[in-house]
C-alpha positions as CSV (number, residue, x, y, z in Angstrom):
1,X,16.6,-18.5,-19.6
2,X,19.8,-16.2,-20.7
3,X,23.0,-18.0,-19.8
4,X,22.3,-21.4,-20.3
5,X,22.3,-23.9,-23.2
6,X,20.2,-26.6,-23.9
7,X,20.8,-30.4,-25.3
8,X,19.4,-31.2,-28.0
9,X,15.6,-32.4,-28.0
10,X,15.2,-36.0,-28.1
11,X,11.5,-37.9,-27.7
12,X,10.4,-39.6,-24.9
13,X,13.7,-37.8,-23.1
14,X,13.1,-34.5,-20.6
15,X,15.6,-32.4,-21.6
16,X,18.1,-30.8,-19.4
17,X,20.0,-27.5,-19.1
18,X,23.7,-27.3,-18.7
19,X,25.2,-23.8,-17.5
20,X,26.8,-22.0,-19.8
21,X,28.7,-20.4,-17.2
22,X,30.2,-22.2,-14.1
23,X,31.0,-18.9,-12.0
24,X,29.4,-15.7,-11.4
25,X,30.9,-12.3,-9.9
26,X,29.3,-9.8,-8.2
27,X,30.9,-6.1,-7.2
28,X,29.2,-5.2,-3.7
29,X,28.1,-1.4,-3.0
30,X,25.6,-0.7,-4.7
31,X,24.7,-4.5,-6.4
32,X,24.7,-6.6,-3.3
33,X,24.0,-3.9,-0.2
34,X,23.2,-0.4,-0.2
35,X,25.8,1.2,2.3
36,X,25.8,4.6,1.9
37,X,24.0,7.1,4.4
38,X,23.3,10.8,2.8
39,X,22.1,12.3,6.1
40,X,25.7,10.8,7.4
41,X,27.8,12.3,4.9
42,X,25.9,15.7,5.1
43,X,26.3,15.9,8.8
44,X,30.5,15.4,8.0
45,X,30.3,18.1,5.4
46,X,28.4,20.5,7.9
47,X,30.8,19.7,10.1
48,X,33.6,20.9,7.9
49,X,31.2,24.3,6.5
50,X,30.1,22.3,3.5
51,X,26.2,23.7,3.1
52,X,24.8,20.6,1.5
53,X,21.4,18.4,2.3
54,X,21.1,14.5,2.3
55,X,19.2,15.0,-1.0
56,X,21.7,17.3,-3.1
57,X,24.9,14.4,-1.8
58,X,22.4,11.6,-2.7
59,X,22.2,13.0,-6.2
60,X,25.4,14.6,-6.7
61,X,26.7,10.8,-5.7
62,X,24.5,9.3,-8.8
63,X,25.6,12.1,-10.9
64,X,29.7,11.4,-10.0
65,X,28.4,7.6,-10.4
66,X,27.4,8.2,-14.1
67,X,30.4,10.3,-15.3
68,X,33.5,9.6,-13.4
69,X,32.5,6.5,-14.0
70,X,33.6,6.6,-17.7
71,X,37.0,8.5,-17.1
72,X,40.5,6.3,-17.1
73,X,41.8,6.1,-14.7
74,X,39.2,6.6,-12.2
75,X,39.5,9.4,-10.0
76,X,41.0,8.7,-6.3
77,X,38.3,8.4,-3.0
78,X,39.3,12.0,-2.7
79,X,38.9,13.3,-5.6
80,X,35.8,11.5,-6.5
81,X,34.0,13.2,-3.0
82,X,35.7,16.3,-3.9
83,X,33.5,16.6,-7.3
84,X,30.7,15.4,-4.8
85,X,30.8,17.9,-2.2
86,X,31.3,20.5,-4.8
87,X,28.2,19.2,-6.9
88,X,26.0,19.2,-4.2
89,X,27.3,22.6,-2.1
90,X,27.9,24.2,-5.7
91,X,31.5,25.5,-4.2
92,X,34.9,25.0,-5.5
93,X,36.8,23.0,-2.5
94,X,40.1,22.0,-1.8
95,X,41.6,18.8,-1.8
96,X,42.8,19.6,1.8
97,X,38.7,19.7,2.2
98,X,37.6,16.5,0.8
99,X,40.6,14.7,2.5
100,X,39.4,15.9,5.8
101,X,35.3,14.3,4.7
102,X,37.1,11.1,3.6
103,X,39.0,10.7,7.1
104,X,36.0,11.2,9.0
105,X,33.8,9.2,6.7
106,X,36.3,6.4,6.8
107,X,36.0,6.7,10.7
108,X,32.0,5.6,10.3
109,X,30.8,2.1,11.4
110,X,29.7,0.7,7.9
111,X,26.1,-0.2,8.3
112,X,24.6,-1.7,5.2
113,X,21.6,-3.7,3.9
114,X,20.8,-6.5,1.3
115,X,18.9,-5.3,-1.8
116,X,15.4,-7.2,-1.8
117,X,16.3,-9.3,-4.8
118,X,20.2,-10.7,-3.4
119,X,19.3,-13.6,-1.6
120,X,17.1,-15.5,-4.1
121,X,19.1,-14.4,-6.8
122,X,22.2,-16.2,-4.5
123,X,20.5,-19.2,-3.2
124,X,19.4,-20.1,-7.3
125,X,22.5,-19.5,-8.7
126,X,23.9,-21.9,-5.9
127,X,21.1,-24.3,-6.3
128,X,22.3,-24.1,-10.0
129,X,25.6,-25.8,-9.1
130,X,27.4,-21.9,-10.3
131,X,30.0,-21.0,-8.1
132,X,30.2,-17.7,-6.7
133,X,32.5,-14.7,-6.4
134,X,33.6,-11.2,-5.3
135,X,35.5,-8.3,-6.7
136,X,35.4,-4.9,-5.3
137,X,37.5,-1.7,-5.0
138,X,37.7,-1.7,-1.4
139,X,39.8,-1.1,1.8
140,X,40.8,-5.2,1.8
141,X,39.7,-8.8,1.8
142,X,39.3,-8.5,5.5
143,X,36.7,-5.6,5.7
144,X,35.0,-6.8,2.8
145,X,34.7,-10.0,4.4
146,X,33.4,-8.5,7.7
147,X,30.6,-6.6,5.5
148,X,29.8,-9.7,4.0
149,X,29.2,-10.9,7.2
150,X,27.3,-8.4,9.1
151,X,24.8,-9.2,6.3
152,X,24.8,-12.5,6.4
153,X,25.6,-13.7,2.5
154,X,29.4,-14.2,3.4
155,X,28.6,-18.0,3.1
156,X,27.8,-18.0,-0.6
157,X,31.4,-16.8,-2.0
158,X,34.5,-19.0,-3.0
159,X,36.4,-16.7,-3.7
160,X,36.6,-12.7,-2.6
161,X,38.8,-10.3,-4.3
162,X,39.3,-6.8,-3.2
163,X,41.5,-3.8,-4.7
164,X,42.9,-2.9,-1.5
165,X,44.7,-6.2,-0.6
166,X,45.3,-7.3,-4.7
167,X,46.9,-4.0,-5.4
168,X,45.1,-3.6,-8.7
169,X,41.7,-2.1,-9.1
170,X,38.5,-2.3,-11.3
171,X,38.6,-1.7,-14.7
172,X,41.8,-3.1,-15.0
173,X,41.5,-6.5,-16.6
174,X,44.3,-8.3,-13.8
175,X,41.7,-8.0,-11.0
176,X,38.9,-9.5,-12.8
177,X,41.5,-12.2,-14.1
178,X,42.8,-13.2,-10.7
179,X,39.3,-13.9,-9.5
180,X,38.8,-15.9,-12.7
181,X,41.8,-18.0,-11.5
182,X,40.7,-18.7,-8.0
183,X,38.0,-20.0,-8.7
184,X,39.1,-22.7,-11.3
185,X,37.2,-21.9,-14.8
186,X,38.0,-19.7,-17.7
187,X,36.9,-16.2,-17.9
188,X,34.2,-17.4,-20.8
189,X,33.5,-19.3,-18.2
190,X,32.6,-16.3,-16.2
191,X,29.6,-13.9,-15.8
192,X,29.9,-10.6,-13.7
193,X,27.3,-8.1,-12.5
194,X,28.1,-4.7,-11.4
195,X,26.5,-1.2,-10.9
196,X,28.7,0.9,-12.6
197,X,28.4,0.5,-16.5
198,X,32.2,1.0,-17.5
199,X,34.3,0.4,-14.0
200,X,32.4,-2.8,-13.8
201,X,30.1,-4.2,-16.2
202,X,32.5,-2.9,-19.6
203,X,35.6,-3.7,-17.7
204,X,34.7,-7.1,-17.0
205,X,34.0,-7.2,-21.1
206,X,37.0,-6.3,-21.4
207,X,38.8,-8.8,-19.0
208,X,36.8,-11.8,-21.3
209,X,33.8,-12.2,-19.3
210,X,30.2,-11.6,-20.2
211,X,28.7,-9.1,-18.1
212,X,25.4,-7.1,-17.1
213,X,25.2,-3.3,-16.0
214,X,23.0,-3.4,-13.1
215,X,21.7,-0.3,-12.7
216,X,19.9,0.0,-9.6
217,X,19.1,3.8,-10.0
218,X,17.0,3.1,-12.8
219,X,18.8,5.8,-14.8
């Protein structure tokens, strides 16, 4: 029962929880839906004379996960799939090169899917009375709402924040404090679950909210 408080025990009285907190966030990629294709982005790097399989992207994009994960500030789209594609191809690339991947991968129709556990963990926080929330680096509100869509959980959010339309990005505190603001409560009010342990989940500490790393990799 983490995250909730109990009244005090009184006879002949059924006791009842009150919520501790009254919103939760959740980042998207890699929390809510699993969107990224290896065999796409190893066609792209053939494509460009990148020599590198589904399985040596899939774990170079775990490995760049991990570490770039804990250097400030986080490295730009291009730069992040430049350490990537060099990873995984074990070449030193241009940027030229990974801006070329990132244009074409950018060009993809974004298909994604729901992680097994989303939904009921959505519909009982809801049932719970908790309101619900967004905040993701990502293009902008628009595309992020579109995603949401195409997966059918856009219903469940009050509030949707994205680094591409805000102008500030995760782990800067603003973002996570903006969302805090739309939706009414104060951030220790405010619970946030992420998949990256220091661009999300010690970020969002850092912002004022309690927070869980999510780590769906197991590692």
């Amino acid at each position: 029962m983490n995250g909730e408080r109990f009244a005090p025990s009184v006879p002949g009285r059924r006791e009842v929880s009150r919520p501790r907190f009254k919103a939760v966030f959740f980042d998207v990629g890699g929390t809510l839906v699993e969107d990224r294709d290896f065999g796409e982005y190893a066609e792209i790097a053939e494509h460009l004379e990148i020599p590198a399989h589904p399985e040596a992207i899939g774990e170079a994009v775990r490995w760049a996960d991990q570490t770039l994960d804990r250097t400030d500030p986080r490295p730009s789209t291009d730069e992040y799939w430049r350490h990537v594609l060099q990873r995984a191809s074990g070449r030193e690339l241009p940027s030229t090169v990974a801006r070329r991947f990132v244009e074409r991968l950018e060009r993809l129709p974004r298909v994604a899917h729901l992680f097994s556990d989303v939904r009921r963990t959505l519909e009982r926080l809801r049932s719970e009375g908790r309101r619900l929330g967004i905040i993701s680096n990502s293009r902008s509100e628009s595309a992020l709402r579109e995603l949401l869509e195409s997966v059918g959980i856009l219903g469940y959010f009050q509030a949707i924040v994205s680094s591409g339309s805000e102008g500030v990005a995760k782990p800067d505190p603003e973002i996570f404090r903006r969302a805090v603001t739309r939706l009414g409560v104060g951030v220790d009010e405010a619970f946030y679950v992420g998949d990256l342990a220091y661009t999300d989940a010690k970020a969002a500490e850092k912002a004022g909210l309690a927070s869980v790393w999510l780590n769906r990799d197991g590692t």
